[in-house]
C-alpha positions as CSV (number, residue, x, y, z in Angstrom):
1,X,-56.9,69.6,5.0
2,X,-58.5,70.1,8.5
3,X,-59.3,67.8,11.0
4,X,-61.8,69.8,13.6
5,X,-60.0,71.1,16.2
6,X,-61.7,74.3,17.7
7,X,-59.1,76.0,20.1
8,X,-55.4,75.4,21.2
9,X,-53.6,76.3,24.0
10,X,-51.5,79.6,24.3
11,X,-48.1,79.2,22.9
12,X,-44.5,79.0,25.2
13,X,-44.1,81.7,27.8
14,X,-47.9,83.4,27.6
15,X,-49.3,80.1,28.3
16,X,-47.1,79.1,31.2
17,X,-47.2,83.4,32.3
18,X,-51.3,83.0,32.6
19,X,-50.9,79.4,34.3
20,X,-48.7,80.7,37.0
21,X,-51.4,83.9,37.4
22,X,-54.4,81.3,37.6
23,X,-52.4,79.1,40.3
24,X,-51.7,82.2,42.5
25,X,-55.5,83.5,41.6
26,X,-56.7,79.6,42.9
27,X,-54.6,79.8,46.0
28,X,-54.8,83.3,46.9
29,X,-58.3,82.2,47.8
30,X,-57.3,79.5,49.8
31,X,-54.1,80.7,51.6
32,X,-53.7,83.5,53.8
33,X,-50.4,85.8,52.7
34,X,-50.7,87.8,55.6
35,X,-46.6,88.6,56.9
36,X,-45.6,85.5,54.8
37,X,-41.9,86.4,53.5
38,X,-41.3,85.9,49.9
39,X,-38.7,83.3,50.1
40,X,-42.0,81.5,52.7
41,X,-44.3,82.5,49.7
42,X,-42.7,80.3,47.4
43,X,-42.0,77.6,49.7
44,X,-45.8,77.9,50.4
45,X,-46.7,78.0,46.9
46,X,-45.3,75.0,46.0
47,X,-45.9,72.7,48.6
48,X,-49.8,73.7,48.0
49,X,-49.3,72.6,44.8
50,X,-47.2,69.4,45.3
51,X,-50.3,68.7,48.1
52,X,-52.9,69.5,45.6
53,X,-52.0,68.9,42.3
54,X,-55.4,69.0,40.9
55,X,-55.0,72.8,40.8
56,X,-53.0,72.2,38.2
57,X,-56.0,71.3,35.7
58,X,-58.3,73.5,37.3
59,X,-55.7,76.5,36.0
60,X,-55.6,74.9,33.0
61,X,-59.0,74.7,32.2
62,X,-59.7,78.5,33.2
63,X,-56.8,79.0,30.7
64,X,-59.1,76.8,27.8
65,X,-62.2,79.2,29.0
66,X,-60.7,82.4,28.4
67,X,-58.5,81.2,25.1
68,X,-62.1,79.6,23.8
69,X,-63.8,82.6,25.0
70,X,-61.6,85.3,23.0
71,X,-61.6,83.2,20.3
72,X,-64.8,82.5,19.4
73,X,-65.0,86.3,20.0
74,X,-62.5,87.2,17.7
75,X,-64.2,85.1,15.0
76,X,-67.6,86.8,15.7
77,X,-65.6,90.5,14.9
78,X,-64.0,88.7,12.0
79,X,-67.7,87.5,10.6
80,X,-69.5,90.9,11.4
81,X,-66.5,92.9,9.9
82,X,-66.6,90.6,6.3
83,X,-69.8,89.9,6.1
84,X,-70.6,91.4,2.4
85,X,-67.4,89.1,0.8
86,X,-68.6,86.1,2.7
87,X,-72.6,85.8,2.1
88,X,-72.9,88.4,-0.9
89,X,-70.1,88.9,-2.9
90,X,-71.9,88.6,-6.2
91,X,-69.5,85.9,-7.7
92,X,-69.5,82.5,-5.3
93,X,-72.1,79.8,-6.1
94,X,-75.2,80.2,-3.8
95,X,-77.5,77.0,-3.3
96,X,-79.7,75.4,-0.9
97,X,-82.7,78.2,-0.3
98,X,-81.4,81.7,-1.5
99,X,-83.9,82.9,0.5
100,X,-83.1,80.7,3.7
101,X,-83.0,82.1,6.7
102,X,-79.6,80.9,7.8
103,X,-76.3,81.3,5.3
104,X,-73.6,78.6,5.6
105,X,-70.9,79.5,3.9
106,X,-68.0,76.8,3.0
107,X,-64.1,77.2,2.5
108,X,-63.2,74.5,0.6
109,X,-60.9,72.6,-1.8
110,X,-61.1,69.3,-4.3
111,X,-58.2,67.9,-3.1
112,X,-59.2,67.5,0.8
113,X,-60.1,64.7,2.2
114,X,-62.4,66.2,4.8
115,X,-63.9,68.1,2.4
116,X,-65.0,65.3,0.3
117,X,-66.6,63.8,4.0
118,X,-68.5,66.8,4.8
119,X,-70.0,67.2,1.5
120,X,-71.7,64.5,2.2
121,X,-73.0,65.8,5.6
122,X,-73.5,69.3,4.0
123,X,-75.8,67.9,1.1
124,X,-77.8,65.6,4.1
125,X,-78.1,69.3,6.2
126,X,-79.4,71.0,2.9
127,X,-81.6,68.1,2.2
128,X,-83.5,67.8,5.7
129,X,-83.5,71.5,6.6
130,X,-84.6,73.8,3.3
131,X,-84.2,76.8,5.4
132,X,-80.6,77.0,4.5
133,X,-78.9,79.4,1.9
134,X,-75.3,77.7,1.1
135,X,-72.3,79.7,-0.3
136,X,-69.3,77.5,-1.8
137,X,-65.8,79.5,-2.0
138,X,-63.4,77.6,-4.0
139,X,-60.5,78.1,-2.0
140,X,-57.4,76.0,-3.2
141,X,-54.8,75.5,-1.1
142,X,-53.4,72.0,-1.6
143,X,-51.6,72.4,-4.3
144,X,-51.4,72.7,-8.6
145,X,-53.8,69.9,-8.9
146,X,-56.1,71.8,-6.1
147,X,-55.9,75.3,-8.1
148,X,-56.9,73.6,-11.9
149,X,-59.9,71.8,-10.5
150,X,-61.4,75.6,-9.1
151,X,-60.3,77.1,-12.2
152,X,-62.0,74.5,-14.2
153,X,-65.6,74.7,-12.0
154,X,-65.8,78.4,-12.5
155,X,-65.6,78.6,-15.7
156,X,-67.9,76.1,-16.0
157,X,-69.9,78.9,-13.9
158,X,-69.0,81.4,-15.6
159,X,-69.6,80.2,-18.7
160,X,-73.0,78.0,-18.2
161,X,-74.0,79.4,-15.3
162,X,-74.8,78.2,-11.4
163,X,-76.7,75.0,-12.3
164,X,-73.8,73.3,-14.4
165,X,-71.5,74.8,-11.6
166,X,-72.8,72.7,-9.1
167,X,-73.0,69.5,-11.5
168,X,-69.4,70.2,-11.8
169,X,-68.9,70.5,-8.2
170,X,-70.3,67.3,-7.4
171,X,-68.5,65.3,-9.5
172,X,-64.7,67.2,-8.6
173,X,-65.2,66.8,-4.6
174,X,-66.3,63.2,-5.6
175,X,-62.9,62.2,-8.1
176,X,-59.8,61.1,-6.5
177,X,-58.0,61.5,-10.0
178,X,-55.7,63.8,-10.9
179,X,-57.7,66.9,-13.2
180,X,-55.9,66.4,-16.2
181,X,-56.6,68.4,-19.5
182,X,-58.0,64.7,-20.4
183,X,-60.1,64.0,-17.6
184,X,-61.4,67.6,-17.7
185,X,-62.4,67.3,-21.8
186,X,-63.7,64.1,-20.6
187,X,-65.9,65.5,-17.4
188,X,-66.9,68.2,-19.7
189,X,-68.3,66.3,-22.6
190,X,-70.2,64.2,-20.2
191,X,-72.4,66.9,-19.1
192,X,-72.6,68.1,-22.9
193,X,-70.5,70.8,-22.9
194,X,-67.7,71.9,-25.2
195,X,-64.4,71.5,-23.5
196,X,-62.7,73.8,-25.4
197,X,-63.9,76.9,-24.0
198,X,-63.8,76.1,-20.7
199,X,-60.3,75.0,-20.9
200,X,-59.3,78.1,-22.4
201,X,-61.2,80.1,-20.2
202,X,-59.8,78.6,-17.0
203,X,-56.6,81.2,-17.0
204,X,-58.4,84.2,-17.7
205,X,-58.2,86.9,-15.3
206,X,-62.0,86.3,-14.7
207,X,-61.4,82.9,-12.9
208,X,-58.3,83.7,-11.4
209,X,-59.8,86.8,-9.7
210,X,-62.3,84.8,-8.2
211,X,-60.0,82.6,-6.7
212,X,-57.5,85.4,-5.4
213,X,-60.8,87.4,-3.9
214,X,-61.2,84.0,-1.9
215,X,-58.0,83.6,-0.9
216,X,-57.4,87.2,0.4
217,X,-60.9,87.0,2.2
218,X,-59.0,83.8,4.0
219,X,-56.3,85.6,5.1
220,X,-58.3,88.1,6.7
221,X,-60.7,85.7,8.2
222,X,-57.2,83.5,9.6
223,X,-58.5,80.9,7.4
224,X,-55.3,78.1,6.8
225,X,-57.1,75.0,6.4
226,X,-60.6,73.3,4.6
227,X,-63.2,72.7,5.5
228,X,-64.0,76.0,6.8
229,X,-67.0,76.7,7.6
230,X,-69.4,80.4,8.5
231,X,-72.3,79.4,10.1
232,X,-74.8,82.9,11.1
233,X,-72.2,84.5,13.0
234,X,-69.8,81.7,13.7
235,X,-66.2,80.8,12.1
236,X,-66.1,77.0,12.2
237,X,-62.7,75.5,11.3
238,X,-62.9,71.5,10.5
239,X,-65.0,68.7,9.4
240,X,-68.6,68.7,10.8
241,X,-71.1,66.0,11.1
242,X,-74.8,66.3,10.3
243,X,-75.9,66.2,14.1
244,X,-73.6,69.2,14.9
245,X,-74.6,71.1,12.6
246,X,-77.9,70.6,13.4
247,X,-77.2,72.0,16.7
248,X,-75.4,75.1,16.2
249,X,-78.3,76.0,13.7
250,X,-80.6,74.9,16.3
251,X,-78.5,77.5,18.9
252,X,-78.4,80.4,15.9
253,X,-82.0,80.5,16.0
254,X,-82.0,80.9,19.2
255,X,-84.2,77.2,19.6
């Protein structure tokens, strides 16, 4: 489970190496070092500082700009470099228009919270924009409980195909229950299906290579949490709302 939380600052000594570099860069321009000694550097250094201590968050928010800045850079190389596992890998549901001209692509998992939110949002985005090609990974991460219900929904897949996947979907990222072999048989029947099969096909290789292929592409992507989100060329880690989404849609084509 991910709450949205884009960028962080450096860790330990890196972060405090760059702040004292971005305090000497932002009074280097003020100051004068001309023939000042070292031990009068220092002295002069820190009673600039002590006189204006907003300095402080102008270095840190250089710091933010740069971190956010090679971040969202690093995610773009990421994107680019995996872009055939995430949009077309030939196995993950693909909804909305398969012909949109935008792909989202979400990381997700039953047993998350978020996730259950911003299916909501995502089915509102798909809804008032038909432009928009979506691609689910089922990427289980929170557990047993988290890897049965992916195992169950593609085999559903596998076995009835893309529309019954996504009936399936639905009703998993909308049951707070634990996916027993009853509730399953139970969920199964309801849509007309014979459980029996599908429970037996959940722990075929088949299923579980789906769900391995996902969580390797994870790993590679730096993918630790759900939602995830791929949006055009951007790696979006967190719950988003309707409106920003909108917006970085909006910005992708170039609007």
């Amino acid at each position: 489970m991910m709450t949205k939380t884009r960028h962080s600052l450096l860790p330990g000594s890196i972060f405090f190496a760059i702040l004292i570099a971005s305090f000497l860069g932002l009074i280097a321009s003020r100051m004068d070092f001309v023939s000042i000694k070292k031990d009068e550097l220092h002295s002069e250094i820190r009673n600039y500082i002590l006189e204006n201590p907003e300095i402080v968050f102008e270095a840190v928010a250089i710091i933010r700009q740069r971190e956010a800045y090679e971040e969202d850079e690093r995610d773009k190389r990421l994107v680019e470099t995996h872009r055939e596992e995430l949009y077309n890998d030939g196995l993950s549901y693909v909804g909305g228009n398969p012909d949109g001209d935008i792909t989202l692509v979400e990381f997700l998992d039953y047993r998350c919270g978020y996730c259950r939110k911003a299916y909501n949002e995502v089915e509102a985005l798909l809804r008032e924009d038909g432009k928009i090609r979506f691609v689910i990974k089922e990427f289980p991460i929170l557990g047993d409980n988290s890897t049965t219900s992916a195992q169950f929904a593609i085999a559903v897949k596998q076995l009835h195909g893309m529309e019954s996947y996504k009936a399936i979907h639905d009703t998993l990222i909308a049951s707070n229950g634990d996916p027993t072999r009853q509730v399953l048989v139970e969920i199964a029947s309801a849509f007309g299906f014979d459980p029996i099969p599908i429970i037996e096909r959940m722990t075929t290789d088949d299923v579980m290579q789906e769900i391995n292929l996902n969580r390797a592409l994870g790993q590679k992507m730096q993918i630790s949490g759900t939602p995830t989100f791929v949006l055009g060329d951007q790696l979006l880690r967190g719950y988003l709302t309707l409106d920003e989404m909108l917006e970085m849609i909006k910005a992708q084509r170039g609007q």
